[in-house]
C-alpha positions as CSV (number, residue, x, y, z in Angstrom):
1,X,31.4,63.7,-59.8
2,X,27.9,65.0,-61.3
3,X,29.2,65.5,-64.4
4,X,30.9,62.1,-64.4
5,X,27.3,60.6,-63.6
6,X,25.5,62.7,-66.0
7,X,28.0,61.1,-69.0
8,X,27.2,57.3,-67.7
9,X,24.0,58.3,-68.4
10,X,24.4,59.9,-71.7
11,X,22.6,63.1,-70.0
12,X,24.4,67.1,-70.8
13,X,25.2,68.1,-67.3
14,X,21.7,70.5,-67.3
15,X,19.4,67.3,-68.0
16,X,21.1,65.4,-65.2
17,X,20.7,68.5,-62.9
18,X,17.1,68.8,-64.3
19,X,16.6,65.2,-63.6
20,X,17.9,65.4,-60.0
21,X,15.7,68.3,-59.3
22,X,12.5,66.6,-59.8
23,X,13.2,63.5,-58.7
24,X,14.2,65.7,-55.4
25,X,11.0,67.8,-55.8
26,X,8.6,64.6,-55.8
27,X,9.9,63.9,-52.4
28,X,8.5,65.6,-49.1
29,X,11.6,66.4,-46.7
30,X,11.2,64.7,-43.2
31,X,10.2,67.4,-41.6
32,X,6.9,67.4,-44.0
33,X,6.0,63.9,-43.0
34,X,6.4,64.4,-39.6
35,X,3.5,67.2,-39.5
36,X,1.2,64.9,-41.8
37,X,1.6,62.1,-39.8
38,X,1.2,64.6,-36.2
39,X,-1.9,65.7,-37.9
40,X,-3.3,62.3,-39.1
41,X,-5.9,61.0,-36.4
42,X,-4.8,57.7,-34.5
43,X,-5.8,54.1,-35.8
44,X,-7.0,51.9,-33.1
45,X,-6.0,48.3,-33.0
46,X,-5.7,45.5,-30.9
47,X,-3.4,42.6,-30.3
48,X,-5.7,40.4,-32.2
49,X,-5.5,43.2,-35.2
50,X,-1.4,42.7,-35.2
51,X,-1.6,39.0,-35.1
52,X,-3.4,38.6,-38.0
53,X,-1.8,41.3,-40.1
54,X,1.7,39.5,-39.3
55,X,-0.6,36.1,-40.2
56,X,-1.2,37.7,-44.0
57,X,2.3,38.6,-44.2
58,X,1.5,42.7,-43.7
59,X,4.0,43.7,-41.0
């Protein structure tokens, strides 16, 4: 199958692997996020706040 996709895309099998690898490597794994976002310090907001975020179309 990944040699199949590495031929649509006119890639030898080692650039497609290559390709895959990076793309994968530019990509923090759940587990990552979850600690950054543990870590980050709690935004306050109030009812107001949410109204006019959803008002300027930021939901």
């Amino acid at each position: 199958m990944l040699k199949a996709r590495a031929a649509r895309r006119g890639l030898s099998f080692a650039a497609y692997l290559r390709e895959l690898i990076i793309e994968e490597a530019g990509h923090p794994d759940p587990a990552e996020v979850m600690d950054r976002l543990a870590n980050d310090d709690p935004i306050d907001y109030s009812m107001d706040d949410l109204r006019e975020f959803m008002n300027d179309g930021r939901r």
